[in-house]
C-alpha positions as CSV (number, residue, x, y, z in Angstrom):
1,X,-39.9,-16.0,30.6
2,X,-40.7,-13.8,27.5
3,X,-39.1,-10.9,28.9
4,X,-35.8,-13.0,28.6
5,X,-36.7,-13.5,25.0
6,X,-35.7,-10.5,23.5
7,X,-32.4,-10.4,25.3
8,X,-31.4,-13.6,23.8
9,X,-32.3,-13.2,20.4
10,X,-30.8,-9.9,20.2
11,X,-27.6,-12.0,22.0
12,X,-27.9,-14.7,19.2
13,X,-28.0,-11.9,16.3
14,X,-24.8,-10.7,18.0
15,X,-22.8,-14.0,17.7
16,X,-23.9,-14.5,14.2
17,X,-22.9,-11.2,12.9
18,X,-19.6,-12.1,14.8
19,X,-19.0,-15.6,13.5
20,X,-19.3,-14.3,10.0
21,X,-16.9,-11.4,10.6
22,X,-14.9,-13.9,11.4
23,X,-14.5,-15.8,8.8
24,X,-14.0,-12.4,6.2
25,X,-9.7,-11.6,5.2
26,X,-9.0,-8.1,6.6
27,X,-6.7,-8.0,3.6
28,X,-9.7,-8.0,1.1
29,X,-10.8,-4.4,1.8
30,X,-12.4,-3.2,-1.0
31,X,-11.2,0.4,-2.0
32,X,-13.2,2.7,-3.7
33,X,-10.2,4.2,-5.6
34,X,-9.8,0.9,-7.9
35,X,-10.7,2.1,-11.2
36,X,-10.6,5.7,-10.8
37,X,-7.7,8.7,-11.1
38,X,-4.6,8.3,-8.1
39,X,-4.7,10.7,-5.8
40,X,-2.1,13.8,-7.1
41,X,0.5,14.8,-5.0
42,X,4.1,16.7,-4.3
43,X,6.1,15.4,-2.2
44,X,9.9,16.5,-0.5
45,X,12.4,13.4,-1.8
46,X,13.7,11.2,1.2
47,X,17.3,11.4,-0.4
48,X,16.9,15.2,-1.7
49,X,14.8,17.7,0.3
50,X,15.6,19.8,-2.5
51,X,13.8,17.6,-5.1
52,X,10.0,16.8,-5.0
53,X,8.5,14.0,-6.9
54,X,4.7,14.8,-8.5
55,X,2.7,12.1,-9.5
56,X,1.7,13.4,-12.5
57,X,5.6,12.4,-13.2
58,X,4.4,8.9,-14.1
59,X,1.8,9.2,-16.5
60,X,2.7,7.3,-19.8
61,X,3.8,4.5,-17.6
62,X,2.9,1.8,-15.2
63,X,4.1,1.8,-11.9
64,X,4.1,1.1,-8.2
65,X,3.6,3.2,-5.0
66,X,4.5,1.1,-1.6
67,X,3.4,3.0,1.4
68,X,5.8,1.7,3.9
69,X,7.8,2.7,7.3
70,X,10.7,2.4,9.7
71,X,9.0,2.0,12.2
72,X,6.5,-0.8,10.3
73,X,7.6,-4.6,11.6
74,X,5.4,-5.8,8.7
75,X,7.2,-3.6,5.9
76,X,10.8,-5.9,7.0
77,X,8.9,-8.8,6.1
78,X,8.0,-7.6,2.5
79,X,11.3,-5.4,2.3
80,X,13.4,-8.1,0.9
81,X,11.4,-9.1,-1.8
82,X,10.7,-5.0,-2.9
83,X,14.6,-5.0,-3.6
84,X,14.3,-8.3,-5.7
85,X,11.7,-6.7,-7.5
86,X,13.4,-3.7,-8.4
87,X,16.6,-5.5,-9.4
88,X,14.7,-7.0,-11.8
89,X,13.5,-3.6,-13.5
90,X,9.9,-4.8,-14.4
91,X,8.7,-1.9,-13.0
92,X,9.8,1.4,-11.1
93,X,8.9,1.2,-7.3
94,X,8.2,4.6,-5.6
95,X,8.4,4.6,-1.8
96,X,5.6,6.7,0.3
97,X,7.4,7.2,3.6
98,X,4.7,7.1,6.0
99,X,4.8,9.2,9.2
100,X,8.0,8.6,9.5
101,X,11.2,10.9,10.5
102,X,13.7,11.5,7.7
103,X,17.1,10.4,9.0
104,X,15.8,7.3,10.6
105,X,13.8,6.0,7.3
106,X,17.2,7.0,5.3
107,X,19.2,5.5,7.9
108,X,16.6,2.1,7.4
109,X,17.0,2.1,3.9
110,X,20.5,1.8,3.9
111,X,20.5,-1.2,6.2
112,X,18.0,-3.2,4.3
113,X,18.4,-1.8,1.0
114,X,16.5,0.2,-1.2
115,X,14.4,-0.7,-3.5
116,X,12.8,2.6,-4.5
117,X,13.4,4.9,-7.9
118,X,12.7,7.6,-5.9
119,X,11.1,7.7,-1.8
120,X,9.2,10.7,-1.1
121,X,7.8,11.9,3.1
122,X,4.6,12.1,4.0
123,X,5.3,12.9,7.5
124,X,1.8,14.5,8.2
125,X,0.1,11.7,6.5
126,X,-2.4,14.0,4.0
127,X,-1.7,11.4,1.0
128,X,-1.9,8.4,2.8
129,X,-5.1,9.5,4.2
130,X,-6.0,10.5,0.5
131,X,-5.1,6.7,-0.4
132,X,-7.2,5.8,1.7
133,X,-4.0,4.1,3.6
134,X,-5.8,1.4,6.4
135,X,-2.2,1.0,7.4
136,X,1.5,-0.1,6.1
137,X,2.5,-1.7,4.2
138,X,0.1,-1.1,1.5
139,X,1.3,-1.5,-2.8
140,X,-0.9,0.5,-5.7
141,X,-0.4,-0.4,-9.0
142,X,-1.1,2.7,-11.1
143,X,-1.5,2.0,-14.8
144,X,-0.2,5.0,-17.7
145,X,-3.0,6.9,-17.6
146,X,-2.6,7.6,-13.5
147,X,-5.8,5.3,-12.9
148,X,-5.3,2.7,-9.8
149,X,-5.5,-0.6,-10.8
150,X,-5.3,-2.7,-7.4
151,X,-4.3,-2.1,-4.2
152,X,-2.6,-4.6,-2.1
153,X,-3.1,-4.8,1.9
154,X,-0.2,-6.0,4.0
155,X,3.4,-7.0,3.0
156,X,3.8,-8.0,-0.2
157,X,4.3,-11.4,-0.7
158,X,5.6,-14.3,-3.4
159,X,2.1,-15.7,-3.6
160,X,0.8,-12.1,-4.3
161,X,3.3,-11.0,-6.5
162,X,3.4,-14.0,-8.9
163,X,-0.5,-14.5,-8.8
164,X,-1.8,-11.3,-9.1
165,X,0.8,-7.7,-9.1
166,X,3.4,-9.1,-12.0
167,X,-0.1,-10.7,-14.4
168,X,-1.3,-7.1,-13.8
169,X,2.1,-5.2,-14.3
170,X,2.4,-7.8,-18.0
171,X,-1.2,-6.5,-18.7
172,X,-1.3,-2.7,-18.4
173,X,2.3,-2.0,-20.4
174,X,0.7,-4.2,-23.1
């Protein structure tokens, strides 16, 4: 009987650890870049091979990077919203293609719209991974001094947007 003991508490351990797991948002990943210096980078333009785009481009003002994706079923959901966004001109959007080929992001851009000031390729992936990109879609907001201010996990939604990215947008460019 007390040889079966062990077993079933181990078992039990298990099934708590995995009820609580459970219950956690995968979209609440904590990232250890929040309050610390955006990865630098220079990237080819999608539009302009000729042209890169450095981040250090966008110091003196807030802005946000959207890692995002032909090939990405969730970056269509958030896609129409990005354009919305950037018709409104609150703030400049800057596209990280992710692993992605050239003519068929360019070619998605132009069906759905683009949203971007500027989309630059990161078809091996170096600054995604130095993002610390889970996955697309993923938005940074980067304040004026090149700091990361919040990251946002998923598409980008209304209830996002209004509750937390545009209150954080008002608050760095005061």
């Amino acid at each position: 009987m007390m040889r079966f003991m062990l077993p079933l508490a181990v078992f039990i351990i298990l099934v708590i650890f995995l009820g609580i797991g459970l219950t956690l948002n995968p979209r609440q990943v904590p990232s250890p870049l929040i309050d610390k210096p955006a990865p630098t980078f220079q990237l080819q333009q999608l539009h302009d091979p000729d042209k890169t785009l450095s981040s250090t481009e966008n110091l003196g003002k807030v802005w946000m990077l959207n890692v995002w994706a032909s090939w990405c079923v969730a970056c269509r959901d958030e896609h129409p919203l990005l354009v919305e966004l950037s018709k409104l001109g609150i703030v400049p959007i800057y596209g990280l293609n992710y692993k992605d080929q050239r003519d068929t992001a360019m070619q998605w851009l132009k069906q759905y719209g683009n949203p971007y000031t500027a989309s630059i390729v990161d078809a091996d992936g170096r600054v995604g991974i130095d993002y610390g990109v889970y996955g697309v879609p993923e938005t940074y907001v980067i304040d004026k001094e090149g700091i990361i201010r919040y990251k946002h996990i998923g598409p980008v939604t209304v209830k996002s947007l209004q509750d937390k990215i545009l209150p954080l947008i008002k608050e760095l460019e005061s």
